[in-house]
BANU-791782 format. One record per residue (C-alpha): residue in three letters; x negated, y, z negated. Coordinates in steps of 0.1 Angstrom, whole numbers, plus 5000, padded with zeros to 4 digits. Each point is the difference from the previous one (the first is absolute). Layout:
BEGIN
AlaXYZ...
REM end
This chain:
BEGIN
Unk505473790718Unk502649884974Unk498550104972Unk499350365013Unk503849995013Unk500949874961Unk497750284988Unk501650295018Unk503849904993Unk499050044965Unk498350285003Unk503350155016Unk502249854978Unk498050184970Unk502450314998Unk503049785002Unk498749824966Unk499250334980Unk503650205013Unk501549674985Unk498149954967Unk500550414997Unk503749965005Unk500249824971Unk498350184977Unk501050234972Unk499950365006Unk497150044977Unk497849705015Unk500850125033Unk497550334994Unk497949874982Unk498349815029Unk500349594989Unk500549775027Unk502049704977Unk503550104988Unk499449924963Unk504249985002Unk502049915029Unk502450295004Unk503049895023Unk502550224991Unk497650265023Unk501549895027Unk503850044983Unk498650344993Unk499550055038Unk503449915010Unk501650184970Unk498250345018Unk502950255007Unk500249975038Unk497449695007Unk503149805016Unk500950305022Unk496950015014Unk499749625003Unk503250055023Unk498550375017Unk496849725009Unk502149735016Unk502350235018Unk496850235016Unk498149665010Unk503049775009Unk501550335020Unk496550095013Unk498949645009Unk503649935021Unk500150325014Unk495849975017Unk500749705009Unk503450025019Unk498550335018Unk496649885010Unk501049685009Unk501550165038Unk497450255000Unk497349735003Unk502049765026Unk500350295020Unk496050094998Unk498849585000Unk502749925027Unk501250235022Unk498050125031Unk500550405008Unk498050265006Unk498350194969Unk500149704979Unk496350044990Unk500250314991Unk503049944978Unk498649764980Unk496650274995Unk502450274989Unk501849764974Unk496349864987Unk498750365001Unk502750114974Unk498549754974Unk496850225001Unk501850314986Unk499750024961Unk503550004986Unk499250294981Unk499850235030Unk503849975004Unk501049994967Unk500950344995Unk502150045035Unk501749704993Unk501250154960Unk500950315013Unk502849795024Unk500849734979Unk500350284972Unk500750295012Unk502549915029Unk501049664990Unk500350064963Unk499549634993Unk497050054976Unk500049864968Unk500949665019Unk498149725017Unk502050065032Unk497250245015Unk497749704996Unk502649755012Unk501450175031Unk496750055024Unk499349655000Unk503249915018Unk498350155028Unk496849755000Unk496549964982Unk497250095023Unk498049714986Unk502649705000Unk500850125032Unk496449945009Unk499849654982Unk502949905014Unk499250045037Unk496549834996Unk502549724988Unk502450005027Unk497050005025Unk499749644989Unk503349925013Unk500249855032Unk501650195027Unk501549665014Unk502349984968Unk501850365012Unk500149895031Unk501749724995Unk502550134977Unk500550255027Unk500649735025Unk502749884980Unk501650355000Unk499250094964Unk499550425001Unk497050194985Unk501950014967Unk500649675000Unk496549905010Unk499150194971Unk502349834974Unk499749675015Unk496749955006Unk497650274995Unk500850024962Unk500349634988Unk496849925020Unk498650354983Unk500649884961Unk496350014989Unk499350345014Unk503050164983Unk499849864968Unk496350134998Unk501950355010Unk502449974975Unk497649894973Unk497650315004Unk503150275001Unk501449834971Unk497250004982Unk499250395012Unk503250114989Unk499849834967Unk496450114987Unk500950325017Unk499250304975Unk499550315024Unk503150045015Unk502249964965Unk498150224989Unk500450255024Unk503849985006Unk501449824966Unk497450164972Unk503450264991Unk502449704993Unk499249774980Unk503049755013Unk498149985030Unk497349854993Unk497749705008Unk498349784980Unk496550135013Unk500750314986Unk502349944970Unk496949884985Unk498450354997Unk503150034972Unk497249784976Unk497850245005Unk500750334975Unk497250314998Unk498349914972Unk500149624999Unk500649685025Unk501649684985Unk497649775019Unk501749694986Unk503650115013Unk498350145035Unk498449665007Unk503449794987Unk501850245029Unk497449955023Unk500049614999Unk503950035007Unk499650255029Unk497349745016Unk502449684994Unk502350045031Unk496950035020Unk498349734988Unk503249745003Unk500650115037Unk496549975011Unk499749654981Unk502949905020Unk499750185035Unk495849994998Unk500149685029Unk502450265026Unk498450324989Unk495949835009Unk501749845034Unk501350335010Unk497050214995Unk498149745016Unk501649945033Unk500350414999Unk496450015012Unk500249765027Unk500950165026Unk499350375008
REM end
């Protein structure tokens, strides 16, 4: 079993290894198909960052995921207490209506939602039309995190509210410190949404170029007659370092949550 474990993690890690060696390639070596760098080019990477605009979009990327990840998180986190928790009539079929929104395609609604965001709102050209919905909850974090809080004891709230503490404080006090695991795993799969996101720039931020993200920004290596594949794979390693660090670092929280997610139903 270790060896076909070992076998299959290098298998996966094999496009990793040839988007490196191809970053640092010459121009010239990079089309004509070698898999060795006959020269290490580093400055690639300077290149990258010397981009007009690759910094703006470095900030567009945190700003869309940091704003997007705070504001799921904060808005789902009630939603599900109220739908793990609280006992009132309907509560089933709340929680079938909020799971029965995950199976409409996003496409369906992308052309109402433009003509509001555009059209009425006049805020595209920005990230905003992205940003704003998700401070009214995520369908599916508000799913994972109510199989989460399922897990939760219902003497804990009882006795917090033995000692007077109030549904909010309940919340705060106890409900999310015990609830950790389940919403970092939340927060790690909107951050990482919002930041390999590609649709939705390019729906509402393809006319201004300040706005936008990294995921997109790299269609700007990309010209009509020619692609500079060693430039396009330099960006790419730098788009898939933050994601890399945080999972490295949150991986033991972000495997307990999903985890204890499906213990309970």
């Amino acid at each position: 079993m270790h060896t076909v474990a070992i076998a299959a993690a290098l298998f996966f890690i094999l496009p990793f290894v040839f988007v490196f060696l191809t970053s640092v390639m010459s121009d010239d070596q990079a089309l004509s198909g070698d898999l060795w760098p006959t020269e290490w080019n580093w400055s690639n990477y300077a290149d990258v960052f010397n981009t007009p605009g690759f910094l703006d979009w470095w900030r567009n990327s945190l700003m869309y995921a940091g704003l997007g990840t705070l504001f799921t998180v904060c808005s789902s986190i009630p939603v599900a207490y109220a739908l793990a928790k609280f006992r009132f009539r309907g509560r089933r079929t709340a929680m079938i209506m909020v799971i029965s929104t995950m199976m409409l395609p996003p496409q369906v609604i992308v052309i109402p939602m433009y003509l509001v965001w555009a059209q009425q709102l006049h805020l595209s050209g920005s990230l905003w039309p992205l940003i704003i919905p998700m401070a009214f909850g995520d369908a599916y974090s508000i799913f994972l995190l109510r199989q989460f809080l399922l897990t939760i004891p219902r003497e804990y709230l009882e006795s917090a509210k033995v000692d007077g503490s109030g549904e909010l404080g309940t919340l705060l006090r106890i409900v999310v410190p015990m609830a950790k695991p389940g919403i970092a795993a939340v927060a790690l799969f909107q951050f990482f949404y919002c930041w390999n996101d590609y649709f939705g720039p390019q729906i509402y931020a393809a006319q201004n170029p300040g706005a936008w993200t990294l995921s997109y920004g790299l269609e700007s290596f990309k010209s009509a007659h020619s692609v500079n594949w060693n430039l396009t794979m330099a960006a790419t390693l730098l788009v898939m370092a933050p994601v890399i660090i945080i999972f490295f670092f949150a991986q033991k929280a972000f495997v307990e949550g999903v985890t204890l997610t499906g213990v309970k139903g």
